[in-house]
C-alpha atoms as a printed R data frame, in Angstrom:
    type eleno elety resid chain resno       x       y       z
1   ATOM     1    CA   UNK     A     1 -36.791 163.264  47.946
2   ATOM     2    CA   UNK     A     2 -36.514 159.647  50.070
3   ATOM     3    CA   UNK     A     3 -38.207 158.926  53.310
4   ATOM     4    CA   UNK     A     4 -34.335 159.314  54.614
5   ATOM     5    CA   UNK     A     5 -33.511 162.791  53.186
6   ATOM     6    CA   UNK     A     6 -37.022 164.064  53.683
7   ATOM     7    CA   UNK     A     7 -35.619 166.225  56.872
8   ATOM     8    CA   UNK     A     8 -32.506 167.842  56.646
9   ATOM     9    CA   UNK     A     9 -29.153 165.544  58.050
10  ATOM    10    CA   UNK     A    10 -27.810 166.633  60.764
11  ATOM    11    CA   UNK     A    11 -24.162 168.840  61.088
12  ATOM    12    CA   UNK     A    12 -21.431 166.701  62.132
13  ATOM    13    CA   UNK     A    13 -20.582 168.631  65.124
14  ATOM    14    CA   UNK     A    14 -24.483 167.691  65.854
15  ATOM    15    CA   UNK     A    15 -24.202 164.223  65.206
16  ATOM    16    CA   UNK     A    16 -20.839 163.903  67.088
17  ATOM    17    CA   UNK     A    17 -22.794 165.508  70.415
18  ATOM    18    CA   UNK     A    18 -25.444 163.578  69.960
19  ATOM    19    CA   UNK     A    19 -23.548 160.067  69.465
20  ATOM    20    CA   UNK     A    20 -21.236 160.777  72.089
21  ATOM    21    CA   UNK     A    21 -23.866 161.828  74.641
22  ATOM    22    CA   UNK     A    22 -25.306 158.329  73.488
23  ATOM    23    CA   UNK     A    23 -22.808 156.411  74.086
24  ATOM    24    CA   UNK     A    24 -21.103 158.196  77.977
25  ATOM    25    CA   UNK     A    25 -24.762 156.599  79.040
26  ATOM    26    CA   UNK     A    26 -24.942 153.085  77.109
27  ATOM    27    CA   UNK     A    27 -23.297 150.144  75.904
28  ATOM    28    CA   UNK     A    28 -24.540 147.311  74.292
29  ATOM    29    CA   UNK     A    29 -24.436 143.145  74.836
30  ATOM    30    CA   UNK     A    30 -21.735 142.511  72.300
31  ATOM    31    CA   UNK     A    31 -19.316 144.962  74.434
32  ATOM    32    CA   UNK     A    32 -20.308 143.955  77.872
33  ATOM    33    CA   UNK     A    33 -20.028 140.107  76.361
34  ATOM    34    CA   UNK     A    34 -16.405 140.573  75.429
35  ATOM    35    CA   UNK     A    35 -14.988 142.363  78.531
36  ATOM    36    CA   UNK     A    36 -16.934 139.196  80.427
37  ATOM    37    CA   UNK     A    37 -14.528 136.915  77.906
38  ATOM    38    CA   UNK     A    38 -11.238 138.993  78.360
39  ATOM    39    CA   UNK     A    39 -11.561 139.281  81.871
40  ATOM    40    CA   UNK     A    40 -11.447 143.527  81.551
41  ATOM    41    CA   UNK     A    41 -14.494 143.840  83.605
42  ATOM    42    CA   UNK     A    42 -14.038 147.598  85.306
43  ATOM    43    CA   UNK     A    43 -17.663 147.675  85.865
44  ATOM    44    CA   UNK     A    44 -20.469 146.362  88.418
45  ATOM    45    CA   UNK     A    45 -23.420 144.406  86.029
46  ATOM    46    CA   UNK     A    46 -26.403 144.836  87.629
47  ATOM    47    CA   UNK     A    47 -29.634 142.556  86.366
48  ATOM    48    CA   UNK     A    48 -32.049 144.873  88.178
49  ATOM    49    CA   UNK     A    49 -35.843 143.375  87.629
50  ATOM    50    CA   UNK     A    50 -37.695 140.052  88.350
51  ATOM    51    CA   UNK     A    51 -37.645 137.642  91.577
52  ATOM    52    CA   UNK     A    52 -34.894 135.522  92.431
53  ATOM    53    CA   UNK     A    53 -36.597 132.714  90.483
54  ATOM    54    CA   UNK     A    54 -36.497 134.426  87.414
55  ATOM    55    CA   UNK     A    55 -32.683 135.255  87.914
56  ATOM    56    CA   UNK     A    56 -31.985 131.748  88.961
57  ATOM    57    CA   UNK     A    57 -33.285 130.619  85.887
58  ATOM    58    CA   UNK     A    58 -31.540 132.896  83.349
59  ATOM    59    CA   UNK     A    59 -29.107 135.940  84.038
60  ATOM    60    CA   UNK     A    60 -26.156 137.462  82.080
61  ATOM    61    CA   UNK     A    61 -22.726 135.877  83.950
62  ATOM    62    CA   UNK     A    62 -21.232 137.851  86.489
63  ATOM    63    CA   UNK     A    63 -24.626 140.194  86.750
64  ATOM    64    CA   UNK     A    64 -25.719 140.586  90.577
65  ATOM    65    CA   UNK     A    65 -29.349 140.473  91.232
66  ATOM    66    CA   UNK     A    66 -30.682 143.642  92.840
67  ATOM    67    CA   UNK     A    67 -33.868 144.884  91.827
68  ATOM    68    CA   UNK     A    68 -34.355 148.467  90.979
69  ATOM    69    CA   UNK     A    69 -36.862 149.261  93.821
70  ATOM    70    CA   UNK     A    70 -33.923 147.793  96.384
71  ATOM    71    CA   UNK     A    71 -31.634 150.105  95.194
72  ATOM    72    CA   UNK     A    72 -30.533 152.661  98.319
73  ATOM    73    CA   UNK     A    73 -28.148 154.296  99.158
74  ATOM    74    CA   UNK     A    74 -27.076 151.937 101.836
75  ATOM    75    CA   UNK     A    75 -26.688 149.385  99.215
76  ATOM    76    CA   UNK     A    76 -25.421 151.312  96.875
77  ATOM    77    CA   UNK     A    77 -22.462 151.980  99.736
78  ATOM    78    CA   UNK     A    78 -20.989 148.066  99.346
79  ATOM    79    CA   UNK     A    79 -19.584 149.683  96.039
80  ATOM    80    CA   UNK     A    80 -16.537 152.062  96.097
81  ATOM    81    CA   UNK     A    81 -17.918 155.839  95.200
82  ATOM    82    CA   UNK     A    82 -15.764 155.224  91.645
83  ATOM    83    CA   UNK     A    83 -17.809 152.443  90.457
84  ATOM    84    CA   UNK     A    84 -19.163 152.078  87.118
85  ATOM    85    CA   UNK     A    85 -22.332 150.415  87.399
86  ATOM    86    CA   UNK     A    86 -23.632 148.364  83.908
87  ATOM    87    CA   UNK     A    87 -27.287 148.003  84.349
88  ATOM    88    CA   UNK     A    88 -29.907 145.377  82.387
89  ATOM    89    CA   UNK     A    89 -33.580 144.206  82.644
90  ATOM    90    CA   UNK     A    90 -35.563 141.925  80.506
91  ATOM    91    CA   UNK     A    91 -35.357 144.037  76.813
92  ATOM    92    CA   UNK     A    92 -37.148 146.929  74.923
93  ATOM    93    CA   UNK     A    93 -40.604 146.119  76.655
94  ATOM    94    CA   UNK     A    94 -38.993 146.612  79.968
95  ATOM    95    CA   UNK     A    95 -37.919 150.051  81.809
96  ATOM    96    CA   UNK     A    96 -36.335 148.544  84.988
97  ATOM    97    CA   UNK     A    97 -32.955 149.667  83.807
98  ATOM    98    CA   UNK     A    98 -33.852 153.326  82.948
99  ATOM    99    CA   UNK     A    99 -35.676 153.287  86.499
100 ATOM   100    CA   UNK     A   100 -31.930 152.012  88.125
101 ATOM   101    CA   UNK     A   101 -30.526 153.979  86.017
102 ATOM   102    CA   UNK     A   102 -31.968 157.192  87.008
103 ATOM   103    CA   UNK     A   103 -31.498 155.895  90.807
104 ATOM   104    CA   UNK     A   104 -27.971 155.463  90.506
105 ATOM   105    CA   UNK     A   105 -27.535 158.318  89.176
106 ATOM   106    CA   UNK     A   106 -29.438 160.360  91.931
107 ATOM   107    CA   UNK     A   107 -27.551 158.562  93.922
108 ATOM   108    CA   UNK     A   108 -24.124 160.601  92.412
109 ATOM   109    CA   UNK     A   109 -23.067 156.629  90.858
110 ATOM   110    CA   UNK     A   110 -22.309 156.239  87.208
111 ATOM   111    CA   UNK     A   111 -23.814 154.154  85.619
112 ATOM   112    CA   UNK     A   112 -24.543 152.918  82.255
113 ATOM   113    CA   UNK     A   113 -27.705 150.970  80.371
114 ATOM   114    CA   UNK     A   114 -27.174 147.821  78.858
115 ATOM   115    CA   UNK     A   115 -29.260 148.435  75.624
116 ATOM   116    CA   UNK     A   116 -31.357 145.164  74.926
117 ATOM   117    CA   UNK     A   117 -31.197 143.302  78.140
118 ATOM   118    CA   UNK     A   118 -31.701 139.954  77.998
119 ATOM   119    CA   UNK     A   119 -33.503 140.005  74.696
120 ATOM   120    CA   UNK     A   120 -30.364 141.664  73.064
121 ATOM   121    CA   UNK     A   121 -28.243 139.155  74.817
122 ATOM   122    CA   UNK     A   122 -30.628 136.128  73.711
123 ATOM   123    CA   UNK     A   123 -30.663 137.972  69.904
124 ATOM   124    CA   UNK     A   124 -26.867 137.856  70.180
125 ATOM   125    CA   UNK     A   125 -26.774 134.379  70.929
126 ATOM   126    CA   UNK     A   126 -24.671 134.629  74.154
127 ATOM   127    CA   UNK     A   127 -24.808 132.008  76.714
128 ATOM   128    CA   UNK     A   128 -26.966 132.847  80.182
129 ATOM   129    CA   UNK     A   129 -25.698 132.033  83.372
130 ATOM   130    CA   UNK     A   130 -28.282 130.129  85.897
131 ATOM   131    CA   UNK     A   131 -28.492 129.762  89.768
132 ATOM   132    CA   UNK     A   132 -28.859 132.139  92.775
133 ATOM   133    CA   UNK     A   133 -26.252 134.899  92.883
């Protein structure tokens, strides 16, 4: 028996929950990269850590600056009530998006993590965007 099959595998109507669940509450660079190219952007992209410097320097195109800990209600209510929101922060070291994440959804928004930030982006070799939102 391998290092793989050394638990048992999973049912397929297990695997197809689990996947699924994975997915309603992620996406990745490569799919948030194309919809930027094709222009089918029916999301908000949030880049939700670091000062203004830091997203001056280096940001995913089209992603808004607004920190996790400045997300409020209030904010949030620039947005229509329908809006997806696509949420980032610096990569695998970093939980800023899981901490927007979780506020948007408290908040009753939907929202989605961007899984790599902008390490997955940089590993992808996509282009950053620079300057102040």
């Amino acid at each position: 028996m391998s290092f793989v099959s050394e638990y048992p595998v999973a049912a397929p109507e297990v695997a197809i929950a689990h996947f699924s669940q994975r997915l309603a509450l992620e996406t990745d660079c490569a799919d948030v990269a194309a919809c930027l190219q094709s222009g089918d952007v029916d999301f908000v992209l949030l880049h939700v850590v670091g000062s203004p410097e830091a997203y001056a320097r280096r940001h995913v195109p089209g992603a808004i600056h607004l920190p996790h800990r400045q997300i409020s209600a209030e904010r949030m209510a620039e947005w229509p009530a329908e809006t997806l929101f696509v949420v980032y922060c610096a990569g695998p070291h970093c939980n800023g998006a899981d901490q927007a994440a979780l506020k948007l959804a408290r908040l009753g928004r939907k929202v989605k993590l961007m899984i790599g930030g902008l390490t997955g982006w940089s590993d992808e070799g996509l282009a950053f965007a620079t300057g102040p939102n």
